[in-house]
N, CA and C atoms as a LAMMPS dump frame, in Angstrom:
ITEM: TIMESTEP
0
ITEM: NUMBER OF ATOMS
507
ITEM: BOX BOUNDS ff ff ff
-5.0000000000000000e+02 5.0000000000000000e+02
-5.0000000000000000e+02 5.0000000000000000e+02
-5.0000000000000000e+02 5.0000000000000000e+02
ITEM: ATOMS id mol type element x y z
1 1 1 N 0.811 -1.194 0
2 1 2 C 0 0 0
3 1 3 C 0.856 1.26 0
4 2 1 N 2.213 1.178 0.897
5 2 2 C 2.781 2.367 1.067
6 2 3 C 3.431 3.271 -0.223
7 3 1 N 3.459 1.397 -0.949
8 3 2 C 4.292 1.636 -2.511
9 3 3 C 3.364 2.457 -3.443
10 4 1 N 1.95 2.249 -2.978
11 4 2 C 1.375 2.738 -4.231
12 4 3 C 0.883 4.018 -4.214
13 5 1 N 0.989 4.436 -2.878
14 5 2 C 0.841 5.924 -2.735
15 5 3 C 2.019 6.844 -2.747
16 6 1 N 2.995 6.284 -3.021
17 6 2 C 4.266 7.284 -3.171
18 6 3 C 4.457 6.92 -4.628
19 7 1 N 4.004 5.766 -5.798
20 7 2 C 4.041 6.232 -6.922
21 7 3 C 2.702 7.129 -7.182
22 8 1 N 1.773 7.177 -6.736
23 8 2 C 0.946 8.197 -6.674
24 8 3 C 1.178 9.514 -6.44
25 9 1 N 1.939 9.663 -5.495
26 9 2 C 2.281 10.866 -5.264
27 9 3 C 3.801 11.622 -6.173
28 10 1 N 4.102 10.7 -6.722
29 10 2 C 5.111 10.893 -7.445
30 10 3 C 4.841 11.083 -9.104
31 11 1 N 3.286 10.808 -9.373
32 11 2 C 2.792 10.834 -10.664
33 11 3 C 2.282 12.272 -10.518
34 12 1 N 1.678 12.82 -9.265
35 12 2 C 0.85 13.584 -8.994
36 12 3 C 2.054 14.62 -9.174
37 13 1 N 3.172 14.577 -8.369
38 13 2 C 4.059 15.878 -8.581
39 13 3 C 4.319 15.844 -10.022
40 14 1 N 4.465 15.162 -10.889
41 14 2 C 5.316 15.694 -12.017
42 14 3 C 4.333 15.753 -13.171
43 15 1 N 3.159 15.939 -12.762
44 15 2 C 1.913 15.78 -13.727
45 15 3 C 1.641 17.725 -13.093
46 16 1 N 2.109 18.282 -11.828
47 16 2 C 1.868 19.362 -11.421
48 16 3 C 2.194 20.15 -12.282
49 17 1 N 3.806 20.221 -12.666
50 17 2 C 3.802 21.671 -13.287
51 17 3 C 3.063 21.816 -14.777
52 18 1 N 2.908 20.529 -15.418
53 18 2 C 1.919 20.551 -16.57
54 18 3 C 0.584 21.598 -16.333
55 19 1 N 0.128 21.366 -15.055
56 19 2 C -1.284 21.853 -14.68
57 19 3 C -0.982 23.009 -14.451
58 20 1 N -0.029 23.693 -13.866
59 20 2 C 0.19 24.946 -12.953
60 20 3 C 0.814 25.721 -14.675
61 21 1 N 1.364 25.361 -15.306
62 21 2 C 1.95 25.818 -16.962
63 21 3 C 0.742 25.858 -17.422
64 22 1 N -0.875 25.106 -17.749
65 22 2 C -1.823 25.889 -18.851
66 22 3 C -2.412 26.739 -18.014
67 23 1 N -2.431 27.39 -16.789
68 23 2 C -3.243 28.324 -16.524
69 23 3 C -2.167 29.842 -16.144
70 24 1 N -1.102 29.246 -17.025
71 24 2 C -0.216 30.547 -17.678
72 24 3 C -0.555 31.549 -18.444
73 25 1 N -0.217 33.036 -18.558
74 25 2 C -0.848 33.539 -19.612
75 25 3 C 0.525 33.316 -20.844
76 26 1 N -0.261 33.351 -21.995
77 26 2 C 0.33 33.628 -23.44
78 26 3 C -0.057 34.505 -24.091
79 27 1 N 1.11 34.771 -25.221
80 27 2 C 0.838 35.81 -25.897
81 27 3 C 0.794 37.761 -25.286
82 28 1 N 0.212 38.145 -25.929
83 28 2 C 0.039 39.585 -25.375
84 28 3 C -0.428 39.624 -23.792
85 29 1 N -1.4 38.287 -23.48
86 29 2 C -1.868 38.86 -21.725
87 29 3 C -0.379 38.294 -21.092
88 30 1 N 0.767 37.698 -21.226
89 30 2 C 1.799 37.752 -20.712
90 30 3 C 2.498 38.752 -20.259
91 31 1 N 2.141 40.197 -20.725
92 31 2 C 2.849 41.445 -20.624
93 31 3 C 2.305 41.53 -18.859
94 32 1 N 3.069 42.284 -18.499
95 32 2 C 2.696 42.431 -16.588
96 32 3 C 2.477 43.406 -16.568
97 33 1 N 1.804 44.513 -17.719
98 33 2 C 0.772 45.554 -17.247
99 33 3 C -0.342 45.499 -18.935
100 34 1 N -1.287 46.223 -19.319
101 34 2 C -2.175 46.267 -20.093
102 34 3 C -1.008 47.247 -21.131
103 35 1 N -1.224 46.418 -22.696
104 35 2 C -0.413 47.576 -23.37
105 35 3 C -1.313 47.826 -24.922
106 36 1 N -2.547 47.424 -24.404
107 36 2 C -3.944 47.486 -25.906
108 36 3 C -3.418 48.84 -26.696
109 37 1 N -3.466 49.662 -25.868
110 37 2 C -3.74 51.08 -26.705
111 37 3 C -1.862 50.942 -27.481
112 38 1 N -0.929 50.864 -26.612
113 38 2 C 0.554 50.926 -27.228
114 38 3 C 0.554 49.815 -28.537
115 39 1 N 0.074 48.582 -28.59
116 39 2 C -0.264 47.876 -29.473
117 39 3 C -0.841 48.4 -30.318
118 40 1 N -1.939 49.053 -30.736
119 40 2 C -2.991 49.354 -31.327
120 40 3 C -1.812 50.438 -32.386
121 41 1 N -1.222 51.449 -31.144
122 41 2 C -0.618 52.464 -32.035
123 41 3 C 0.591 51.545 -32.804
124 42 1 N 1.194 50.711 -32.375
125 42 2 C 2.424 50.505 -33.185
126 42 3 C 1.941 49.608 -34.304
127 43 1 N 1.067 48.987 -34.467
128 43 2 C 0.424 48.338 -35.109
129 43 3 C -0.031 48.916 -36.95
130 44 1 N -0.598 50.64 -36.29
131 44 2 C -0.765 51.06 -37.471
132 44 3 C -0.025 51.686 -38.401
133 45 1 N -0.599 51.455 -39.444
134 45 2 C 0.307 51.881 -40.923
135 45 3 C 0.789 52.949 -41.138
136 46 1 N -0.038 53.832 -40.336
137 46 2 C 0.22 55.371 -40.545
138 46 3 C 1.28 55.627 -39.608
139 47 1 N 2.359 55.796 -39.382
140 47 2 C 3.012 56.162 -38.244
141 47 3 C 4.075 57.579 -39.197
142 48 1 N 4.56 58.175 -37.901
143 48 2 C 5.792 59.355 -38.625
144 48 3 C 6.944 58.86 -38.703
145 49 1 N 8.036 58.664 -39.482
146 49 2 C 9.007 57.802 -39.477
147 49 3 C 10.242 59.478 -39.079
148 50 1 N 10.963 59.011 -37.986
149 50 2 C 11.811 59.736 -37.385
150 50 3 C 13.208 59.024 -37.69
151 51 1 N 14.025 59.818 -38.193
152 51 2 C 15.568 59.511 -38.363
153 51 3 C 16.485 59.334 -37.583
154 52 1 N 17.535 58.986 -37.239
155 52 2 C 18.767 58.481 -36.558
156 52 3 C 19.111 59.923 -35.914
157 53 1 N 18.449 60.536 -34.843
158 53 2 C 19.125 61.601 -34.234
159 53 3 C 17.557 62.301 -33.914
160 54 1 N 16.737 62.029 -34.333
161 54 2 C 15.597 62.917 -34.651
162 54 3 C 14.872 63.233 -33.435
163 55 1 N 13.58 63.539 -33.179
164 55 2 C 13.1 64.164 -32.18
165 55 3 C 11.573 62.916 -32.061
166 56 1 N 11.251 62.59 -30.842
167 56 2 C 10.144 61.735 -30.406
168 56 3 C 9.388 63.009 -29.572
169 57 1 N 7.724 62.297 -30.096
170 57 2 C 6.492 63.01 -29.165
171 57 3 C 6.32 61.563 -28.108
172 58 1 N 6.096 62.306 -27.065
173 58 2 C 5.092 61.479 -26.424
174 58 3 C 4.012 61.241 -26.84
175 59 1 N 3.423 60.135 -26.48
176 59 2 C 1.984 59.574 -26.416
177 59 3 C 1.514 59.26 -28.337
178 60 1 N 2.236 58.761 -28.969
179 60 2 C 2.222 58.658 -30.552
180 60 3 C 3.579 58.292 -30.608
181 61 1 N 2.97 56.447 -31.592
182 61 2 C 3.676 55.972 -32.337
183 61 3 C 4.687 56.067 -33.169
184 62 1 N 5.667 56.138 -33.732
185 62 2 C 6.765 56.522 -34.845
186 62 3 C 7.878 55.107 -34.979
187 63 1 N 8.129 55.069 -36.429
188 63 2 C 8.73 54.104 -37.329
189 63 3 C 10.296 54.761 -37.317
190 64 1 N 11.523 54.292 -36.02
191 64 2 C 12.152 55.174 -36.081
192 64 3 C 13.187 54.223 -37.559
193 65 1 N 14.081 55.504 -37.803
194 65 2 C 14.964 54.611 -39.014
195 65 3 C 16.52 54.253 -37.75
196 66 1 N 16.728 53.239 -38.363
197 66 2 C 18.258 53.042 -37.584
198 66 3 C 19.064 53.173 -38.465
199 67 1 N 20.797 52.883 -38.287
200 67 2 C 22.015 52.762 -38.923
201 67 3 C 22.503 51.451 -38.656
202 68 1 N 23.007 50.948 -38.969
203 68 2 C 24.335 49.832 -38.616
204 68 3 C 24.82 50.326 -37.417
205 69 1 N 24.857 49.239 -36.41
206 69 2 C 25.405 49.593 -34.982
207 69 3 C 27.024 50.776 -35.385
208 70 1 N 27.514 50.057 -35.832
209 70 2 C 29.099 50.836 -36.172
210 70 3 C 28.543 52.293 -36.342
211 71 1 N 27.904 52.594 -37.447
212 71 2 C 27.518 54.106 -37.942
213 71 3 C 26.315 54.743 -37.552
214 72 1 N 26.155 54.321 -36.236
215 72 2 C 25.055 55.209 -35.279
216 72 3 C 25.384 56.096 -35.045
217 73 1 N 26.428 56.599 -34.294
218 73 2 C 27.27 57.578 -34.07
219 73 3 C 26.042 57.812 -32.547
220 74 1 N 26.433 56.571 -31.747
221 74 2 C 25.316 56.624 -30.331
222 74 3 C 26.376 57.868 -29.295
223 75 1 N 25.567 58.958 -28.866
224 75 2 C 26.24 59.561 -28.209
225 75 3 C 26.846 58.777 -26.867
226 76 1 N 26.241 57.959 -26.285
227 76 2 C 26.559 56.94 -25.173
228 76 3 C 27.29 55.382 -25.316
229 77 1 N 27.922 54.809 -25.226
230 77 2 C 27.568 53.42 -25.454
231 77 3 C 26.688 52.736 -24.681
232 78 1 N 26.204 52.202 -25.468
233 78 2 C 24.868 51.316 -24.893
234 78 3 C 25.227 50.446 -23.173
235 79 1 N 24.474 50.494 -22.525
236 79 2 C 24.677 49.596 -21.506
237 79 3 C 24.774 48.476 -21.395
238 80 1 N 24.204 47.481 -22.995
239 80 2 C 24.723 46.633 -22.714
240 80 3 C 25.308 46.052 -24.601
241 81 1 N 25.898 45.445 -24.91
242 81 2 C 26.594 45.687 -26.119
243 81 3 C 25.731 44.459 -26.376
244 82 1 N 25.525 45.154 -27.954
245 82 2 C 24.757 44.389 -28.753
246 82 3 C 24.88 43.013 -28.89
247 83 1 N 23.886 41.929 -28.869
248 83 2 C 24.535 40.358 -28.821
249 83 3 C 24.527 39.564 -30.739
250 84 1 N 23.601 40.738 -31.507
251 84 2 C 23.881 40.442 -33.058
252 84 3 C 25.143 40.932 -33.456
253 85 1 N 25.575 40.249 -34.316
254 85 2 C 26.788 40.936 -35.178
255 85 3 C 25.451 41.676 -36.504
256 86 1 N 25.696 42.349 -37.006
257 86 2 C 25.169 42.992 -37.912
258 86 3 C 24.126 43.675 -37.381
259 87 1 N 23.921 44.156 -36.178
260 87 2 C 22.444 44.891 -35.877
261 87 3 C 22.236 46.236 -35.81
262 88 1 N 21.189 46.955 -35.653
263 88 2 C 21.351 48.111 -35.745
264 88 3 C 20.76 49.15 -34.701
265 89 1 N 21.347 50.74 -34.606
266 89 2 C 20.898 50.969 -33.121
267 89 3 C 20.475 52.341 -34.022
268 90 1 N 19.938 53.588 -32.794
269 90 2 C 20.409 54.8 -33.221
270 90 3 C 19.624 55.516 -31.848
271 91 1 N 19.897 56.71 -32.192
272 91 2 C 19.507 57.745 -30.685
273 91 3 C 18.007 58.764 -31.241
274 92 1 N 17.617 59.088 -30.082
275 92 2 C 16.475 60.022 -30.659
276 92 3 C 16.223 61.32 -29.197
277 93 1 N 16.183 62.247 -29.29
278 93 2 C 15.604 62.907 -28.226
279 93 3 C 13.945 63.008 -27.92
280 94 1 N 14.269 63.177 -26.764
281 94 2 C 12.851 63.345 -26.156
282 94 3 C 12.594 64.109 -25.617
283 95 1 N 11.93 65.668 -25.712
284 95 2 C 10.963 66.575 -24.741
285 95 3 C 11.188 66.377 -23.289
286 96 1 N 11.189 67.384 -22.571
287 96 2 C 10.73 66.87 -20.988
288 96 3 C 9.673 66.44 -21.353
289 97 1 N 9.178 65.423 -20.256
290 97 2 C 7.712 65.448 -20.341
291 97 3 C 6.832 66.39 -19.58
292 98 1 N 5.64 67.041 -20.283
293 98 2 C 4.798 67.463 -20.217
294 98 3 C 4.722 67.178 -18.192
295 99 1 N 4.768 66.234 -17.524
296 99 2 C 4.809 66.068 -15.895
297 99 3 C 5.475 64.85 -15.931
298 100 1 N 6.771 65.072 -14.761
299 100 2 C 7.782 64.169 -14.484
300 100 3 C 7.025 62.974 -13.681
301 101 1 N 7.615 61.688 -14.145
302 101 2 C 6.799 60.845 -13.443
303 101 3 C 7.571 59.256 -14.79
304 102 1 N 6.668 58.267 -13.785
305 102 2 C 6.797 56.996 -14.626
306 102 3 C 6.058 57.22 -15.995
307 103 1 N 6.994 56.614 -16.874
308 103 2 C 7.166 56.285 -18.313
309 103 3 C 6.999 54.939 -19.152
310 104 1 N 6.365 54.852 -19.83
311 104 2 C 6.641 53.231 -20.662
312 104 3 C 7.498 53.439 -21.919
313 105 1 N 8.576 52.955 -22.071
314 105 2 C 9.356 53.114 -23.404
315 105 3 C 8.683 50.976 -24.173
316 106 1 N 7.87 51.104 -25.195
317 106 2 C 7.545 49.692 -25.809
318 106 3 C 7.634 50.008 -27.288
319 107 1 N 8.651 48.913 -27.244
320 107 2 C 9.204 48.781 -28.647
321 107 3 C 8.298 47.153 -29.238
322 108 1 N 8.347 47.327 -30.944
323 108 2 C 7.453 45.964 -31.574
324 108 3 C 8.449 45.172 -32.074
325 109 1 N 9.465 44.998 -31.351
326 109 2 C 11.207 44.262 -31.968
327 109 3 C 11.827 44.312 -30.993
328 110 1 N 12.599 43.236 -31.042
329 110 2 C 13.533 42.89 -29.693
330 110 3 C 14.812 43.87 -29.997
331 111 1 N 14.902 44.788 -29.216
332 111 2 C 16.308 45.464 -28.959
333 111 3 C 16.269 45.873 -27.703
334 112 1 N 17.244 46.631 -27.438
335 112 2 C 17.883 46.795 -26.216
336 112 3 C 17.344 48.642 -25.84
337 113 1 N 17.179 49.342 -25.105
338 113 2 C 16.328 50.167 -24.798
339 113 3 C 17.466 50.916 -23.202
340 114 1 N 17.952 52.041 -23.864
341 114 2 C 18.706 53.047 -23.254
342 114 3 C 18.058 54.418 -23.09
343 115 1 N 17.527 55.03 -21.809
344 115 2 C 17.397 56.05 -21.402
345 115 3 C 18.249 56.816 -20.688
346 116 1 N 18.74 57.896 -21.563
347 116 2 C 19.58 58.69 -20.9
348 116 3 C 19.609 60.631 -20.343
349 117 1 N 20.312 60.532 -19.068
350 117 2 C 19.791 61.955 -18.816
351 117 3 C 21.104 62.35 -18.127
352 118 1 N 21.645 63.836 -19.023
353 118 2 C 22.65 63.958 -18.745
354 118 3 C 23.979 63.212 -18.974
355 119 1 N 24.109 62.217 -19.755
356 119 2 C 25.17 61.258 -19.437
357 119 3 C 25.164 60.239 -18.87
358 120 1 N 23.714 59.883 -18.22
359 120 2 C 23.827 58.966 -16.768
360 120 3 C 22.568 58.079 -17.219
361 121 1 N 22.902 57.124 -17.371
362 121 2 C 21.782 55.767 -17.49
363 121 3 C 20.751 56.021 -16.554
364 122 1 N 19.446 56.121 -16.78
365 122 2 C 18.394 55.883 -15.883
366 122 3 C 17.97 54.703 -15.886
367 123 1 N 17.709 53.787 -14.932
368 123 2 C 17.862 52.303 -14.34
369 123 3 C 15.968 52.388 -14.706
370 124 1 N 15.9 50.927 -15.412
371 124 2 C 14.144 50.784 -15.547
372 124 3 C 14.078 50.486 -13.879
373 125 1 N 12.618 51.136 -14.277
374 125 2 C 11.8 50.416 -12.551
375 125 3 C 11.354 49.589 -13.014
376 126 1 N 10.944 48.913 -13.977
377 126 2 C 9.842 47.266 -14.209
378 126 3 C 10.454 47.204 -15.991
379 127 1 N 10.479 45.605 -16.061
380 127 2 C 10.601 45.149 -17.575
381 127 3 C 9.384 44.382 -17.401
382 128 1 N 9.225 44.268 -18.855
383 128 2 C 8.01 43.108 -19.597
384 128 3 C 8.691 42.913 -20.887
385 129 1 N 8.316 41.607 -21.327
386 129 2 C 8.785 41.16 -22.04
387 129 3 C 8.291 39.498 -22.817
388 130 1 N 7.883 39.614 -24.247
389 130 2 C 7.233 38.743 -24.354
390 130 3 C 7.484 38.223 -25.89
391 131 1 N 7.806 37.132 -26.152
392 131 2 C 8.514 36.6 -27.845
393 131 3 C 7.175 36.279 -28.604
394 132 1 N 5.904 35.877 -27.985
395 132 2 C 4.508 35.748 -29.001
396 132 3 C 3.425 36.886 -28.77
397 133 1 N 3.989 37.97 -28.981
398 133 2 C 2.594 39.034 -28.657
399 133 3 C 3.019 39.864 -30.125
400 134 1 N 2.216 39.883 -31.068
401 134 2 C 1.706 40.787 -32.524
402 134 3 C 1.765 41.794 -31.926
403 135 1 N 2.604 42.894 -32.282
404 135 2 C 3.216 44.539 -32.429
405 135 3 C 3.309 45.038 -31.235
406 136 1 N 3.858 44.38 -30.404
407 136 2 C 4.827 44.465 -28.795
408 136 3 C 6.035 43.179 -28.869
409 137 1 N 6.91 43.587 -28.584
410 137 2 C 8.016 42.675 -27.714
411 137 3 C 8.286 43.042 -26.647
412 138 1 N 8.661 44.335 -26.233
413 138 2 C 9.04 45.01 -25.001
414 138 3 C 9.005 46.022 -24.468
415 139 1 N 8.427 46.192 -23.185
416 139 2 C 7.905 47.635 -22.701
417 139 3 C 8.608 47.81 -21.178
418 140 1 N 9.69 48.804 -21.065
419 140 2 C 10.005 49.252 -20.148
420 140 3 C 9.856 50.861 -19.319
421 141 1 N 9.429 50.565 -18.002
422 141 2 C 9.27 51.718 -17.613
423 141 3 C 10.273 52.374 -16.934
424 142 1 N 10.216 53.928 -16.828
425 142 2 C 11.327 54.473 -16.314
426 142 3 C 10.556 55.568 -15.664
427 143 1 N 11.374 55.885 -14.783
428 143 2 C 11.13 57.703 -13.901
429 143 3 C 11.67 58.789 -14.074
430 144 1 N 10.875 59.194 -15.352
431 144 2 C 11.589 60.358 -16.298
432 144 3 C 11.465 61.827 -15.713
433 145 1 N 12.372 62.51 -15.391
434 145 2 C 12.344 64.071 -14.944
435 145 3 C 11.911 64.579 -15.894
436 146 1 N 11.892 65.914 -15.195
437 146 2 C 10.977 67.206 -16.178
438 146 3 C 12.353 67.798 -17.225
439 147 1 N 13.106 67.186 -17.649
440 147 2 C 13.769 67.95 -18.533
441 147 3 C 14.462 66.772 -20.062
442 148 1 N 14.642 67.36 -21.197
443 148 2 C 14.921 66.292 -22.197
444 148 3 C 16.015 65.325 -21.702
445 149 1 N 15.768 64.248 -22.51
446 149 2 C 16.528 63.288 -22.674
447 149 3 C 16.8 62.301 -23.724
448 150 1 N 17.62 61.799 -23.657
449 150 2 C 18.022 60.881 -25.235
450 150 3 C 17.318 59.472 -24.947
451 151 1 N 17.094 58.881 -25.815
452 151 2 C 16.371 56.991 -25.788
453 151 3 C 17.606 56.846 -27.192
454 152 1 N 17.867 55.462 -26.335
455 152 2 C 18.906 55.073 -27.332
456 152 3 C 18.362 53.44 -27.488
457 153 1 N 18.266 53.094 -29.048
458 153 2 C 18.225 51.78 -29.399
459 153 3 C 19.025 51.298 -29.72
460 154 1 N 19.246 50.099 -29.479
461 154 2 C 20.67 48.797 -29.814
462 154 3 C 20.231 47.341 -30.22
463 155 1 N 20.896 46.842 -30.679
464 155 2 C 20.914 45.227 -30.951
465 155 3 C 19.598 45.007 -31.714
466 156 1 N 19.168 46.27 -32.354
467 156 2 C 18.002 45.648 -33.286
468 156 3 C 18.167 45.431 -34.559
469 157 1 N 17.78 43.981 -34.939
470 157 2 C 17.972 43.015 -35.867
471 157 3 C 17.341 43.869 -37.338
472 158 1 N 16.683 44.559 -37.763
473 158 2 C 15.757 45.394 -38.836
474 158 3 C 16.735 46.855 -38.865
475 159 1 N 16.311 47.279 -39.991
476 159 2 C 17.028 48.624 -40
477 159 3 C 15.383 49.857 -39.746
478 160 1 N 14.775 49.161 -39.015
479 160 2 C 13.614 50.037 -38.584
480 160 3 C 13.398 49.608 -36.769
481 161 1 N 12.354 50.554 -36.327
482 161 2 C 11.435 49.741 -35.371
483 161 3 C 10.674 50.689 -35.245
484 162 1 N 9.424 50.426 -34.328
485 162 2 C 8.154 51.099 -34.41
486 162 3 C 8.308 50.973 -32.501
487 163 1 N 8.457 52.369 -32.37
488 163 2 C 8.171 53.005 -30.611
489 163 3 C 7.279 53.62 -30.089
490 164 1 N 6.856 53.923 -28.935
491 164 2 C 5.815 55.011 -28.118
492 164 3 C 6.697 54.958 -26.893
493 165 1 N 6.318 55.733 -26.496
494 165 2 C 6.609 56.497 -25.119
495 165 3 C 5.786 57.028 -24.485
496 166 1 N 4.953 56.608 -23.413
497 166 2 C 3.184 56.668 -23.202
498 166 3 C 3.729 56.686 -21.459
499 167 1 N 2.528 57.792 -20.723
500 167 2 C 2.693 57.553 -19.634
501 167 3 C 2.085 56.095 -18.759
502 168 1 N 3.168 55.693 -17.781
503 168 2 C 2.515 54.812 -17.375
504 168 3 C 1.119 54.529 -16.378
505 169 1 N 0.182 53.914 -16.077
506 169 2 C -1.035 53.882 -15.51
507 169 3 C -0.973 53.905 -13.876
């Protein structure tokens, strides 16, 4: 008897994480905050396509253009060095914002995501991050002061990507 309840209980543990894995989320509800509306915008066709140095609005989408990591001419080096050989980065400024406070920087392509102020890396307060969600991969937030700053992209595989910069909820 003792035998058959410890292969019982031994079917039961490893049959667990099967059970505790489908009531996982996938896809887009994987993100660890709501990003419908940031989706929605990067999604559409219409976006403003901003150049390698150029200027970002808050709260609206844009198709930024990159360079070849080499010929970014990134005022910073990235914090963390690109893991493609051939990928591409570039810098963009940003406005103070309109009221200092938490930020979502969500990009629809896996790259690497540098906020800078003054010279000095601003550290995310929260990542998300997700490989099956349609026009999101990654949305990080930050605690952006009231005065401009640079967003720097890296290690992205496309010589494009599609960004927002939306306050966070």
């Amino acid at each position: 008897m003792k035998l058959g309840r410890l292969v019982l209980a031994a079917a039961l543990a490893l049959a667990a994480p099967g059970v505790a894995g489908a009531d996982e989320p996938h896809g887009c509800a994987a993100f660890r905050w709501p990003l419908d509306r940031e989706r929605a915008a990067l999604g559409a066709a219409e976006k403003p396509v901003v150049a390698n140095g150029g200027a970002l609005r808050y709260e609206a989408a844009s198709t930024l253009k990159l360079a070849p990591f080499a010929d970014a001419a990134l005022p910073h080096p990235p914090e963390r060095a690109p893991k493609a050989p051939g990928s591409y980065a570039g810098h963009f400024t940003l406005a103070a914002p309109a009221k200092p406070g938490l930020y979502k920087v969500t990009i629809a392509a896996n790259g690497w995501i540098d906020v800078v102020d003054n010279g000095a890396f601003l550290h995310p307060k929260a990542f998300s991050g997700v490989l099956d969600c349609e026009g999101a991969r990654k949305s990080v937030k930050f605690d952006l002061p009231g005065r401009a700053l640079d967003l720097q992209l890296s290690g992205v595989t496309a010589p494009d990507i599609a960004v927002i910069v939306t306050a966070a909820e």
